[in-house]
N, CA, C and O atoms as a Maestro MAE file, in Angstrom:
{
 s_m_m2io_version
 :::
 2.0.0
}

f_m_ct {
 s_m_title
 :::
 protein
 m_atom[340] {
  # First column is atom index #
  i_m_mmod_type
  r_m_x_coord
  r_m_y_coord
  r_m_z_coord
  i_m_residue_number
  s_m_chain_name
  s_m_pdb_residue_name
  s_m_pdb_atom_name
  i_m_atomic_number
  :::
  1 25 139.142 147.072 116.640 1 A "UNK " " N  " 7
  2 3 140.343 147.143 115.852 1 A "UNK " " CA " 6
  3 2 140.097 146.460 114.515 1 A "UNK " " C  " 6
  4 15 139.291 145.536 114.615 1 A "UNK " " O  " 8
  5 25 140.500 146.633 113.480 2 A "UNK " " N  " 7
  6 3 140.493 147.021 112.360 2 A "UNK " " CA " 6
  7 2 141.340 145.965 111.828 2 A "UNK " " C  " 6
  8 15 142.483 146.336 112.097 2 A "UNK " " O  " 8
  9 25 141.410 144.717 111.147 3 A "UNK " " N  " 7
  10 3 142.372 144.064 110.111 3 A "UNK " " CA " 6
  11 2 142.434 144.069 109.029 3 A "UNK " " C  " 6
  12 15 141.466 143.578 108.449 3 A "UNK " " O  " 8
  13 25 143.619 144.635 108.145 4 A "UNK " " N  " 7
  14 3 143.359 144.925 106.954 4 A "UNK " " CA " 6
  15 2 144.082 143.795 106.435 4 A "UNK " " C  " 6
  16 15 144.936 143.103 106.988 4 A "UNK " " O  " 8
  17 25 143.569 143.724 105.218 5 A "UNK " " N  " 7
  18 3 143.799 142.037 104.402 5 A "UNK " " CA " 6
  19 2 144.643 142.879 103.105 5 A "UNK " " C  " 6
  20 15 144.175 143.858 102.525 5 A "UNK " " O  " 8
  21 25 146.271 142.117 102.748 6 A "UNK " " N  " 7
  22 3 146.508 142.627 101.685 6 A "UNK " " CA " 6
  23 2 146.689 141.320 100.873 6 A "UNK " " C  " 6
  24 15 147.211 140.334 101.394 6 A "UNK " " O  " 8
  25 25 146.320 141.322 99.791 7 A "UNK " " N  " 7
  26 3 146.675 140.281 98.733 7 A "UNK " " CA " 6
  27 2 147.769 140.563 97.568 7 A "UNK " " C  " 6
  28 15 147.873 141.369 96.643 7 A "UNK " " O  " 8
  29 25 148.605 139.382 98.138 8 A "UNK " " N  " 7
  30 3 149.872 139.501 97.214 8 A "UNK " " CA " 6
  31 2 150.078 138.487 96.340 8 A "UNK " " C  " 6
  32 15 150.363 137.338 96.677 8 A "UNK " " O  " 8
  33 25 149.946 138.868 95.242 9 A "UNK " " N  " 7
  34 3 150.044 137.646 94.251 9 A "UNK " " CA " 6
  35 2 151.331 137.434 93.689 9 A "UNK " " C  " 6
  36 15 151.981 138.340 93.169 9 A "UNK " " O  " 8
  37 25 151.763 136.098 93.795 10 A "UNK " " N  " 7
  38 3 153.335 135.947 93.587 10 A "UNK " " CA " 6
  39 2 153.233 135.946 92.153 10 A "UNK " " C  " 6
  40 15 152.391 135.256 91.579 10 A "UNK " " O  " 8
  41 25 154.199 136.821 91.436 11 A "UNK " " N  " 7
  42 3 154.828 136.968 90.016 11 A "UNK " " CA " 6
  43 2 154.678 135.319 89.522 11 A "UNK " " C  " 6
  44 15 155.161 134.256 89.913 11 A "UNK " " O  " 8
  45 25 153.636 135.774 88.336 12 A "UNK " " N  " 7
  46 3 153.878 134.345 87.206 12 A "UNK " " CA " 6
  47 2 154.870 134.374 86.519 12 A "UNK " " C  " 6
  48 15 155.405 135.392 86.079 12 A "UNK " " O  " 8
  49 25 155.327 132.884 86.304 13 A "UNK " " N  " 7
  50 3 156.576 132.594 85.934 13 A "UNK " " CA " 6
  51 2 156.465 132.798 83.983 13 A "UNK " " C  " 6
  52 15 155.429 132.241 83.619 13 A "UNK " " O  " 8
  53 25 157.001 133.229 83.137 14 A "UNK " " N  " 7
  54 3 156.892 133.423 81.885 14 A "UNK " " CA " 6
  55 2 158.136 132.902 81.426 14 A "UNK " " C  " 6
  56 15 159.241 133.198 81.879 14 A "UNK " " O  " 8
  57 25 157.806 131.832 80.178 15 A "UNK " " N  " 7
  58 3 159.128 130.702 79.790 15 A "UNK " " CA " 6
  59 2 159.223 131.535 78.107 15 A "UNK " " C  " 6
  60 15 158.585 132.558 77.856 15 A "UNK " " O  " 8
  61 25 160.076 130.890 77.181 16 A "UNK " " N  " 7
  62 3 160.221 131.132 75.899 16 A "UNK " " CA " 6
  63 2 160.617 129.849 75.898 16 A "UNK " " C  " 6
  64 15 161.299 129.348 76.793 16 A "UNK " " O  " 8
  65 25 160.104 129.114 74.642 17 A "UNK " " N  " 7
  66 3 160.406 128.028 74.208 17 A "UNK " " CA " 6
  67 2 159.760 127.682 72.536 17 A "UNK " " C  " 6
  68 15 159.074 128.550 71.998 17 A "UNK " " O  " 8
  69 25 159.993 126.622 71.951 18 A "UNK " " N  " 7
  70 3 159.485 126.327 70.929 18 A "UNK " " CA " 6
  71 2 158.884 125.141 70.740 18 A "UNK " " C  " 6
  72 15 159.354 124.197 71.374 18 A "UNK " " O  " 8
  73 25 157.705 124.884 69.832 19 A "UNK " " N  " 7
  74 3 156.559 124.096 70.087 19 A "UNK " " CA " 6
  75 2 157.083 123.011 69.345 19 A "UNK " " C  " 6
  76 15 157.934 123.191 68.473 19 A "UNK " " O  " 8
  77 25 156.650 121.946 69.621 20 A "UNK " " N  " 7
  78 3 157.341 120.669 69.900 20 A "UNK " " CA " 6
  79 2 156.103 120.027 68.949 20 A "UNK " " C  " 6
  80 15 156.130 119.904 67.725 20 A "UNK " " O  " 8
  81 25 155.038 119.663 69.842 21 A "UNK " " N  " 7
  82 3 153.730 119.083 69.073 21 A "UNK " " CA " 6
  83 2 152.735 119.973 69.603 21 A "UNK " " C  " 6
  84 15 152.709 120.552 70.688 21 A "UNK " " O  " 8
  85 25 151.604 119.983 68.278 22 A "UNK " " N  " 7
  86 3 150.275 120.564 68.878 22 A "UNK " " CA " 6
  87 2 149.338 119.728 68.302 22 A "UNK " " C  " 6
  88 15 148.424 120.104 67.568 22 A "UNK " " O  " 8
  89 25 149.663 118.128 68.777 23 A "UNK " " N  " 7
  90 3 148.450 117.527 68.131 23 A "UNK " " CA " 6
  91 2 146.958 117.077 68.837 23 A "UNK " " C  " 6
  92 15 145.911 116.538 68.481 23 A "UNK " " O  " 8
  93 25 147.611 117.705 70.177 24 A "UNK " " N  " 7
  94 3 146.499 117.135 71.019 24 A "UNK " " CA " 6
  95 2 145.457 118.523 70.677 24 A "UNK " " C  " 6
  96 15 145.817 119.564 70.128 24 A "UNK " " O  " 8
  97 25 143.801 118.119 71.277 25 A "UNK " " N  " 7
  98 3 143.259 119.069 71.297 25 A "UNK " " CA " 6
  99 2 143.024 120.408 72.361 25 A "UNK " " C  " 6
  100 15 142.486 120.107 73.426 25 A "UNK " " O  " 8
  101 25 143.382 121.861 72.164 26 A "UNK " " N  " 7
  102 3 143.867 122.960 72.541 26 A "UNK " " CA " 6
  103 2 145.200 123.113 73.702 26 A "UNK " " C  " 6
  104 15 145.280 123.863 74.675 26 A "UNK " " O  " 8
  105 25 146.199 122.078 73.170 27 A "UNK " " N  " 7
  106 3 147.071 122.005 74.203 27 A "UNK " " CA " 6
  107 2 148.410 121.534 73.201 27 A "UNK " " C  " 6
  108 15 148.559 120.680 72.328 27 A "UNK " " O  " 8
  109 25 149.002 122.241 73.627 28 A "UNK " " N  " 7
  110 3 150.773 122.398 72.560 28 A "UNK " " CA " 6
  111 2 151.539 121.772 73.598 28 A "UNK " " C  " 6
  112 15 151.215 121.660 74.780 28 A "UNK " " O  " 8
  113 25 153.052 121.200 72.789 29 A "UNK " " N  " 7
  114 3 153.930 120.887 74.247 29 A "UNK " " CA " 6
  115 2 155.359 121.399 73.942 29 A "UNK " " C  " 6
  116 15 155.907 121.011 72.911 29 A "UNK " " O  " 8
  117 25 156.135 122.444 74.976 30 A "UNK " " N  " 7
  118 3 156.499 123.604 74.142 30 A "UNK " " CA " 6
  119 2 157.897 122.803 75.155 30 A "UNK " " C  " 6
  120 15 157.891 122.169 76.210 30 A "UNK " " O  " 8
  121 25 158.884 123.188 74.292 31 A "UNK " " N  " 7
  122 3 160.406 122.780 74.923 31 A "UNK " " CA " 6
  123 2 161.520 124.049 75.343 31 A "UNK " " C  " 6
  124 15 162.253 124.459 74.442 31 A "UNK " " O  " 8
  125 25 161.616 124.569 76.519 32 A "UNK " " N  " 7
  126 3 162.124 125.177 77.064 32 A "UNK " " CA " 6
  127 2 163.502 124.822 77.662 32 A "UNK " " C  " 6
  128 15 163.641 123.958 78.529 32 A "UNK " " O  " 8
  129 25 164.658 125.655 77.060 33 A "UNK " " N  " 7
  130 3 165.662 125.501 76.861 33 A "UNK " " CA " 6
  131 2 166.369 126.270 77.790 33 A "UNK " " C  " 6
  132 15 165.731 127.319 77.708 33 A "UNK " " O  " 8
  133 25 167.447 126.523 78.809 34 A "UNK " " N  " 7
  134 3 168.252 127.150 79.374 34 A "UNK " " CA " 6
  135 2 169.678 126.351 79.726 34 A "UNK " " C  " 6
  136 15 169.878 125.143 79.600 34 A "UNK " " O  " 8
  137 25 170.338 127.072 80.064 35 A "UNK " " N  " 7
  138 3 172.127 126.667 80.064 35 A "UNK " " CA " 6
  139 2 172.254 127.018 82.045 35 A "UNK " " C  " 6
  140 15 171.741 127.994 82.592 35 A "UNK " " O  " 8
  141 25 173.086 125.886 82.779 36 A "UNK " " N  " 7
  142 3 173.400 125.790 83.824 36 A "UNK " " CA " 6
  143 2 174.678 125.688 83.933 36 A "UNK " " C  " 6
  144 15 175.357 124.889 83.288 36 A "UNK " " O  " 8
  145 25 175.185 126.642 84.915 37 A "UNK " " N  " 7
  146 3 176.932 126.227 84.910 37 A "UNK " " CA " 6
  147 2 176.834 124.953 86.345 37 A "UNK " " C  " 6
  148 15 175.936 124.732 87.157 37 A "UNK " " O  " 8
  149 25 177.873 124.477 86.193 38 A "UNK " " N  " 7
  150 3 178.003 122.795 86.724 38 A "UNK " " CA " 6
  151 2 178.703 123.378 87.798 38 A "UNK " " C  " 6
  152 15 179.433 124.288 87.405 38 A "UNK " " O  " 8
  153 25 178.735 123.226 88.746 39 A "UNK " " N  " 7
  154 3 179.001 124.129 90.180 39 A "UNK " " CA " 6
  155 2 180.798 123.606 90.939 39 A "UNK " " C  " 6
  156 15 181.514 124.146 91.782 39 A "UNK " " O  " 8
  157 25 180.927 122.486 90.209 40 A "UNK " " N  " 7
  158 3 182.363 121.945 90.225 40 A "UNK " " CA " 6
  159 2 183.008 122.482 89.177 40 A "UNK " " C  " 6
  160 15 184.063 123.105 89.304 40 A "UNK " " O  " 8
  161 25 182.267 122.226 87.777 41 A "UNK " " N  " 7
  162 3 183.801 121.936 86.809 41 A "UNK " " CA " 6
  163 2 183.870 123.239 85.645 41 A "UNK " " C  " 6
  164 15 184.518 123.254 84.598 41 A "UNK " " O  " 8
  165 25 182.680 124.668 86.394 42 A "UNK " " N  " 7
  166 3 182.351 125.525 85.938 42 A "UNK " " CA " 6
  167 2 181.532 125.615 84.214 42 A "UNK " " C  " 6
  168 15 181.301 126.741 83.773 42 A "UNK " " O  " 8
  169 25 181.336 124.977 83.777 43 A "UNK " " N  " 7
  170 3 181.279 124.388 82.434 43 A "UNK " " CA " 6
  171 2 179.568 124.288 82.211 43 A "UNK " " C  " 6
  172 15 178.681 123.753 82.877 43 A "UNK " " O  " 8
  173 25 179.569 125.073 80.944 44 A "UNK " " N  " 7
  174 3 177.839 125.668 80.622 44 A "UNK " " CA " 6
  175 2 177.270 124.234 80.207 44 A "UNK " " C  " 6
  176 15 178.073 123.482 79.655 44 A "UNK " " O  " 8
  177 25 175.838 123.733 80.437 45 A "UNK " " N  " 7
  178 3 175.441 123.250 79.855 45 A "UNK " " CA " 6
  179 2 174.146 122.909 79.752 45 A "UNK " " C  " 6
  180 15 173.741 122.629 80.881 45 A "UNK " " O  " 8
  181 25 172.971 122.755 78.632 46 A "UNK " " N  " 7
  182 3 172.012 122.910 78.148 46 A "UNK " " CA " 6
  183 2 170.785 121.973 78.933 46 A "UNK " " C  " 6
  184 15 170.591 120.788 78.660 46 A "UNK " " O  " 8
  185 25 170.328 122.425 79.534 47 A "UNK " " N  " 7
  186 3 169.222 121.410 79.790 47 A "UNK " " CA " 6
  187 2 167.941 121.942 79.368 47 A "UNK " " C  " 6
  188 15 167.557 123.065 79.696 47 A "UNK " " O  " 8
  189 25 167.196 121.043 78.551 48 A "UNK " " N  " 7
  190 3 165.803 121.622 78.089 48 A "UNK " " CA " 6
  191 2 164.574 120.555 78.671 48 A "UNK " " C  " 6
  192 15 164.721 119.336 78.759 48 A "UNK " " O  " 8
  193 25 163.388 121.280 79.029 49 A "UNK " " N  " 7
  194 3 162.447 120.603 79.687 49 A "UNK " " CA " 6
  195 2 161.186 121.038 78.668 49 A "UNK " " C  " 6
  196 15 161.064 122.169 78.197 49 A "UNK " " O  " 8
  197 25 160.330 119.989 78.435 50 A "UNK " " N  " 7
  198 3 158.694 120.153 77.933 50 A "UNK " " CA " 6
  199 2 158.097 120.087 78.836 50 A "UNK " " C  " 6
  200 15 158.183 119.435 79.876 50 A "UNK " " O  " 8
  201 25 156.902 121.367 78.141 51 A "UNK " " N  " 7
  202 3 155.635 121.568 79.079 51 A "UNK " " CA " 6
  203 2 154.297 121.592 78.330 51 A "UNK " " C  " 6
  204 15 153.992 122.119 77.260 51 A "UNK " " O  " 8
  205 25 153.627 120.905 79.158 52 A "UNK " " N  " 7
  206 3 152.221 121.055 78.088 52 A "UNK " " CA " 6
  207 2 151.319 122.401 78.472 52 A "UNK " " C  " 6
  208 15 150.455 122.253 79.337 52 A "UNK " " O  " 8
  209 25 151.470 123.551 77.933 53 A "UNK " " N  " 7
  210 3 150.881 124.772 77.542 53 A "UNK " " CA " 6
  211 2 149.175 124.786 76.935 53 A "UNK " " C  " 6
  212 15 148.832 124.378 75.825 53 A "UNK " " O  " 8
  213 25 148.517 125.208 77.701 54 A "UNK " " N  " 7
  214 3 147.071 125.524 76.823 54 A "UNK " " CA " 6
  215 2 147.093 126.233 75.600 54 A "UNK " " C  " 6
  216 15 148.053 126.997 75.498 54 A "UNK " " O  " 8
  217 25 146.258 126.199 74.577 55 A "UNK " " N  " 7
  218 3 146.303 126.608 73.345 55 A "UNK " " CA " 6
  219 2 145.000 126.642 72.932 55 A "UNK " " C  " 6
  220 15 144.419 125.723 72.355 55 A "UNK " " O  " 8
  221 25 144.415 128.004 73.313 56 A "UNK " " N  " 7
  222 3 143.064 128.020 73.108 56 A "UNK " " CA " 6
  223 2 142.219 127.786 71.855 56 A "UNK " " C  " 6
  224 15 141.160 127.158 71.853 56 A "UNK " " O  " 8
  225 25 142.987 128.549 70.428 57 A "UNK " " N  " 7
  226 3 141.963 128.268 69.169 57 A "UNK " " CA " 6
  227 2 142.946 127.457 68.612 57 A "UNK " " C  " 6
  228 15 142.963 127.553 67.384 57 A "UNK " " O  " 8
  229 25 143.884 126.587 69.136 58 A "UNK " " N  " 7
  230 3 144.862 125.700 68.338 58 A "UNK " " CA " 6
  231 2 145.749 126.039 66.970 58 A "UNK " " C  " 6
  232 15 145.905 125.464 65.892 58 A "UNK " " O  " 8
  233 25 146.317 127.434 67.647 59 A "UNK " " N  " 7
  234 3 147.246 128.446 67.001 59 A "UNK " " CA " 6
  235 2 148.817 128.221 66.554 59 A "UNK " " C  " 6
  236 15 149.581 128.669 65.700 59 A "UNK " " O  " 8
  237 25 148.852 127.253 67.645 60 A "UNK " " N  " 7
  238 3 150.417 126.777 67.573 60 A "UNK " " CA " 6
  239 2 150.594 126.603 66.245 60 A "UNK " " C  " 6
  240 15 149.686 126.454 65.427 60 A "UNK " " O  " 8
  241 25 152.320 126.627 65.911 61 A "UNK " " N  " 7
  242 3 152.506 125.531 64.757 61 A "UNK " " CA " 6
  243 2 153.780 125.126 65.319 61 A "UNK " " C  " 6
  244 15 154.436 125.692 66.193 61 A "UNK " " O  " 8
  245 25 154.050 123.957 64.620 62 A "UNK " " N  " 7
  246 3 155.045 122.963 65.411 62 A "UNK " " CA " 6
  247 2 156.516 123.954 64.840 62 A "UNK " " C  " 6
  248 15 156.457 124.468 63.723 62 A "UNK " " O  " 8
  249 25 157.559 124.108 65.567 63 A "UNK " " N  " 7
  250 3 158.855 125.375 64.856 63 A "UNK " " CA " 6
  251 2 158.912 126.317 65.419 63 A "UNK " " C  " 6
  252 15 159.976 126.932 65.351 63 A "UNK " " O  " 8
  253 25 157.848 126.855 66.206 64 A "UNK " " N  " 7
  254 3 157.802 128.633 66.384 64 A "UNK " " CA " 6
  255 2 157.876 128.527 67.795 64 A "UNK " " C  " 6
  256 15 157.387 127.705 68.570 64 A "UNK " " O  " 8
  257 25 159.013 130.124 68.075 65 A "UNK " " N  " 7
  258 3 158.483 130.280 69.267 65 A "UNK " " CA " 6
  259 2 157.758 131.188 69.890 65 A "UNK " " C  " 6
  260 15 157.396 132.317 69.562 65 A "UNK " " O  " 8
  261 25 157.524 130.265 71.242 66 A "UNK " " N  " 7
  262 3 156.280 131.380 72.113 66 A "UNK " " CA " 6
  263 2 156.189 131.695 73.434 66 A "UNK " " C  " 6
  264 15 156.893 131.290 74.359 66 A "UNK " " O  " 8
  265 25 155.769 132.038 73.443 67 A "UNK " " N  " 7
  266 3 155.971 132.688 75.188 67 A "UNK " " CA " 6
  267 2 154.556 131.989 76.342 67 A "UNK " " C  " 6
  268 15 153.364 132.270 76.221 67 A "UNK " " O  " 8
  269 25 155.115 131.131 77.310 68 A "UNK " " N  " 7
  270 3 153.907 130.967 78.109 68 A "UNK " " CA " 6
  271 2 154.560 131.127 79.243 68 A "UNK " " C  " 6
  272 15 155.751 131.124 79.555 68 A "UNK " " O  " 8
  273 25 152.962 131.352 80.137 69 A "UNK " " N  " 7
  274 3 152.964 132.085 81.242 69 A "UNK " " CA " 6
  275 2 152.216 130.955 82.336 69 A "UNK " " C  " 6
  276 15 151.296 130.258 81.907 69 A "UNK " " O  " 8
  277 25 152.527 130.869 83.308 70 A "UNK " " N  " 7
  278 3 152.136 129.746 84.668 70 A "UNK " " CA " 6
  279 2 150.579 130.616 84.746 70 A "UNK " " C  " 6
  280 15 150.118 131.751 84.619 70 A "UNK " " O  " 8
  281 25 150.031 128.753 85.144 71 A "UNK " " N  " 7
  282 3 148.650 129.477 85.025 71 A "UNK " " CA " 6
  283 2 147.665 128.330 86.327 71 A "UNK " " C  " 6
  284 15 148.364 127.495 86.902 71 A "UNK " " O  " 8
  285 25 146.764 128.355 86.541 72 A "UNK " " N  " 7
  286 3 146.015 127.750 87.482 72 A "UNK " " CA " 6
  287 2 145.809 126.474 87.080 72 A "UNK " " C  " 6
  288 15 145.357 126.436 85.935 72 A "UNK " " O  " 8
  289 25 146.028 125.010 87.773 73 A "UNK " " N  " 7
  290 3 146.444 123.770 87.104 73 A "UNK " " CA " 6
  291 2 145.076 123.602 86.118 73 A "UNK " " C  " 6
  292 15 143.948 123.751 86.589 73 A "UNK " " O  " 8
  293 25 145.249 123.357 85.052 74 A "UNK " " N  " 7
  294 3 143.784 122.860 83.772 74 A "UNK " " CA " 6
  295 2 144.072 121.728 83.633 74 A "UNK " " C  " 6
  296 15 143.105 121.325 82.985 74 A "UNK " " O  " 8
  297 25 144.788 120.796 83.787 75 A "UNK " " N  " 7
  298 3 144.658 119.712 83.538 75 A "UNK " " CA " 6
  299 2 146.093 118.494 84.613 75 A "UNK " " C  " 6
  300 15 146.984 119.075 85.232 75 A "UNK " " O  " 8
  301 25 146.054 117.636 84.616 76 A "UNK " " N  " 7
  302 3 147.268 116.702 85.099 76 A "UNK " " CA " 6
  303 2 148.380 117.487 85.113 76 A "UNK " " C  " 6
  304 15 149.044 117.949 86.040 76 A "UNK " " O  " 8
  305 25 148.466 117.556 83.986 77 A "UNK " " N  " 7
  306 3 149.751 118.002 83.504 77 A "UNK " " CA " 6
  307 2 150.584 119.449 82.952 77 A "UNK " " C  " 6
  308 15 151.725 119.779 82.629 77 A "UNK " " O  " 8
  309 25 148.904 120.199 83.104 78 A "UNK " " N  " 7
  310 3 148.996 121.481 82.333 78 A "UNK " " CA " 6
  311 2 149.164 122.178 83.416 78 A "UNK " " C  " 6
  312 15 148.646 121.863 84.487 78 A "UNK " " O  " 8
  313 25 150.083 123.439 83.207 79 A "UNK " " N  " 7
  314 3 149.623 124.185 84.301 79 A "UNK " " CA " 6
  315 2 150.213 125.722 83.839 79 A "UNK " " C  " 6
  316 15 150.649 126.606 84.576 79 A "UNK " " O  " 8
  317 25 150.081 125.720 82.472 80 A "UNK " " N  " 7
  318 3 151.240 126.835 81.503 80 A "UNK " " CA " 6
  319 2 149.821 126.937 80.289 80 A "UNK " " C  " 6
  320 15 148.998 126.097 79.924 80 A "UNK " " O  " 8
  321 25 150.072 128.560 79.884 81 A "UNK " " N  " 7
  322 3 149.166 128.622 78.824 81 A "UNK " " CA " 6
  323 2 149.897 129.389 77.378 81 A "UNK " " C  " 6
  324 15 150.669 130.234 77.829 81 A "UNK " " O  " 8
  325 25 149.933 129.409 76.246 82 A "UNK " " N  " 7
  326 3 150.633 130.418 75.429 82 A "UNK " " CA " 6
  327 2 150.190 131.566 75.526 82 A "UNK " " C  " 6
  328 15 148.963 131.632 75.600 82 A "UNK " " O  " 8
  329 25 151.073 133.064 75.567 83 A "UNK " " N  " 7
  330 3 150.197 133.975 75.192 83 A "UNK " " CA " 6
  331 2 150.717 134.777 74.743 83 A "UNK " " C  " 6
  332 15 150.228 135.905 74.787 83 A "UNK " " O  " 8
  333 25 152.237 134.477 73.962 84 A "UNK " " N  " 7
  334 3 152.502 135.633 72.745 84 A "UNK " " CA " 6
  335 2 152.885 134.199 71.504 84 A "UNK " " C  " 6
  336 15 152.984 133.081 72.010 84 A "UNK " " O  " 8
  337 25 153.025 134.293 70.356 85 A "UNK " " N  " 7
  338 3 153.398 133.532 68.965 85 A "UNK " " CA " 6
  339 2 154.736 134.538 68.577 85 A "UNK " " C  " 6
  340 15 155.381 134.339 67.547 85 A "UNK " " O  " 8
  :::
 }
 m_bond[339] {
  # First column is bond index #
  i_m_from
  i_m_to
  i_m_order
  :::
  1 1 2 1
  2 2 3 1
  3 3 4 2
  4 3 5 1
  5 5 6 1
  6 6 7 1
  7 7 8 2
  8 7 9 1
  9 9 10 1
  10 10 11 1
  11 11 12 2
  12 11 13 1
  13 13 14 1
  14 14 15 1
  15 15 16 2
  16 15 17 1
  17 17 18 1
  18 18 19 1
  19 19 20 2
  20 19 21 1
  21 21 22 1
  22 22 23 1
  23 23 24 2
  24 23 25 1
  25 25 26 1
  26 26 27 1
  27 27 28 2
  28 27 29 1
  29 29 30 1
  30 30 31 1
  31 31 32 2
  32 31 33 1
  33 33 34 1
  34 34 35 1
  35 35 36 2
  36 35 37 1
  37 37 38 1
  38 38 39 1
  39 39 40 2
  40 39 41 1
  41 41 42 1
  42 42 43 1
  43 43 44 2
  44 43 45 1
  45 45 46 1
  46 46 47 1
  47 47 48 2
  48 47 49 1
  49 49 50 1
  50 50 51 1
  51 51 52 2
  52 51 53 1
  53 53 54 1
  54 54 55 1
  55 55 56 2
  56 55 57 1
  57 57 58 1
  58 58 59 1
  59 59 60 2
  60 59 61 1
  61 61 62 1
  62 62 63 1
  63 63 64 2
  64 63 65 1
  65 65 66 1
  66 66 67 1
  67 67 68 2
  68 67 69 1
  69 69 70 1
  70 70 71 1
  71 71 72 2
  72 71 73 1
  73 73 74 1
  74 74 75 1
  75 75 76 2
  76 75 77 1
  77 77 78 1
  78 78 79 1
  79 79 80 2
  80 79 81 1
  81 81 82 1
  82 82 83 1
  83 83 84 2
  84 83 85 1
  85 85 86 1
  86 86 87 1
  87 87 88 2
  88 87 89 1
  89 89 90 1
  90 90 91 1
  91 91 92 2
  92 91 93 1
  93 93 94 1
  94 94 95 1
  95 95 96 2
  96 95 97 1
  97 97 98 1
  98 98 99 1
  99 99 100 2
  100 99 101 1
  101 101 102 1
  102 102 103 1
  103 103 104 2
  104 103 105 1
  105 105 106 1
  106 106 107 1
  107 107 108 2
  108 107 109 1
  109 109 110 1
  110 110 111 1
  111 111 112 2
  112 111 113 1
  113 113 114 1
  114 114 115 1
  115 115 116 2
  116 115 117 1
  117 117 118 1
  118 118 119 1
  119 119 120 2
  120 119 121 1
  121 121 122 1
  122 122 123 1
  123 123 124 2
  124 123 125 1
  125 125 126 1
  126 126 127 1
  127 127 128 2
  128 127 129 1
  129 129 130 1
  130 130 131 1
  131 131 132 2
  132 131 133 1
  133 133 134 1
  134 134 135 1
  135 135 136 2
  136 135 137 1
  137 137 138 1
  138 138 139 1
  139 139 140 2
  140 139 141 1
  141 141 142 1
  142 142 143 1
  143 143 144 2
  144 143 145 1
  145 145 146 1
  146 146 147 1
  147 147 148 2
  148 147 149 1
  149 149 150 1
  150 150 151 1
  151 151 152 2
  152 151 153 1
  153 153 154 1
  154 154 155 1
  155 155 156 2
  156 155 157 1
  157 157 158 1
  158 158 159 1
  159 159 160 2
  160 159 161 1
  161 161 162 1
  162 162 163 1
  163 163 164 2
  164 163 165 1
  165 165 166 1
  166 166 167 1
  167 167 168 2
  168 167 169 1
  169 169 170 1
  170 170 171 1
  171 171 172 2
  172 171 173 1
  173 173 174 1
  174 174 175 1
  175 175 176 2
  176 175 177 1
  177 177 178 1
  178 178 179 1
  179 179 180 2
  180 179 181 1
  181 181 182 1
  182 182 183 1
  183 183 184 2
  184 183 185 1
  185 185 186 1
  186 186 187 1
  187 187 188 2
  188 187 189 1
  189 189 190 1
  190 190 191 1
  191 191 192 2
  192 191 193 1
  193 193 194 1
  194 194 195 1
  195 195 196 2
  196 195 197 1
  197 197 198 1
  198 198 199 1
  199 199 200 2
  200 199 201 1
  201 201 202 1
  202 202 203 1
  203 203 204 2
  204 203 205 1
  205 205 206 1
  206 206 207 1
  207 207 208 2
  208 207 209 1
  209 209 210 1
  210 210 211 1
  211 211 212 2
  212 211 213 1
  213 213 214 1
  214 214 215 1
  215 215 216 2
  216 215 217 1
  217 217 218 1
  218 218 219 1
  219 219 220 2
  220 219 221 1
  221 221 222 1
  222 222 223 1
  223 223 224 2
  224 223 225 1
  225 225 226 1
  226 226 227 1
  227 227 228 2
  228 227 229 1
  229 229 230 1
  230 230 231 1
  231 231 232 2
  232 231 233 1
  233 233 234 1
  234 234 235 1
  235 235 236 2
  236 235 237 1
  237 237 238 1
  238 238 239 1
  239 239 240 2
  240 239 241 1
  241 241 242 1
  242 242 243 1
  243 243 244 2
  244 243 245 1
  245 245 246 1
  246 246 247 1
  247 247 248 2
  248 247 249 1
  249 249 250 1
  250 250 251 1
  251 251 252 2
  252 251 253 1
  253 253 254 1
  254 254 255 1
  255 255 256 2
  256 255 257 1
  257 257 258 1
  258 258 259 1
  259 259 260 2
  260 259 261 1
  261 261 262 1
  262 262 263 1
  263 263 264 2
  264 263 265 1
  265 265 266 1
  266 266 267 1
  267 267 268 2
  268 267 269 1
  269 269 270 1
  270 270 271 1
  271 271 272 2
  272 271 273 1
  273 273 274 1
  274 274 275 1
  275 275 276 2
  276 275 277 1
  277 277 278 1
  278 278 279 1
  279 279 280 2
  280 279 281 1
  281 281 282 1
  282 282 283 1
  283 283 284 2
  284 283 285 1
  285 285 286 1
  286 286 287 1
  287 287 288 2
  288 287 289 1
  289 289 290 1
  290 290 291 1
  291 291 292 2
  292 291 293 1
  293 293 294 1
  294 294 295 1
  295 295 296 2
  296 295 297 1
  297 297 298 1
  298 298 299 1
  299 299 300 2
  300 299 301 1
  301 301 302 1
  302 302 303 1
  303 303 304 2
  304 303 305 1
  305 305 306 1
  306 306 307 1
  307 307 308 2
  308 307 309 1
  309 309 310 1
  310 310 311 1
  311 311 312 2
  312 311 313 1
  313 313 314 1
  314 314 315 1
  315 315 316 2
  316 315 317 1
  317 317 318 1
  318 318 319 1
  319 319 320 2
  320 319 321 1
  321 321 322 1
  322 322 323 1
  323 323 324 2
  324 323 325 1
  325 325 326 1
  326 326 327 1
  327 327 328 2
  328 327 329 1
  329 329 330 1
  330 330 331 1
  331 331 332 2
  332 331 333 1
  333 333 334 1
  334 334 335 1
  335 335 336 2
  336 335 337 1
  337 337 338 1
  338 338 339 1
  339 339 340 2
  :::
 }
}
């Protein structure tokens, strides 16, 4: 009998945010912004989180936004790379 192996790769997560600092070397830290309604008092509100994003030829500029995508951990802290400007 016969086992067939399927590989399912769970959907990477893709953020929009805007770059914060890119002073370290090939690594930006991008601030991702979304709105939560408050589950009592119904009422929108903003919570934004930084992530440190890879940045391969150190493209970023601090203002713009960009699109990163979850990626295989590169560092402590990294685990997000840019890949649209």
């Amino acid at each position: 009998m016969k086992a067939t192996t399927t590989t399912t790769e769970a959907a990477k997560k893709t953020l929009k945010g805007k770059v914060l600092s890119n002073k370290m070397d090939k690594t930006a830290v991008v601030a991702v912004t979304r709105f939560v309604k408050h589950p009592k008092y119904k009422k929108y509100f903003k919570i934004t989180k930084k992530f440190k994003a890879h940045d391969e030829n150190n493209t970023a500029v601090i203002g713009e936004t960009v699109a990163i995508v979850e990626t295989r951990p590169l560092s402590k802290d990294k685990h997000f790379a840019i890949v649209q400007q």
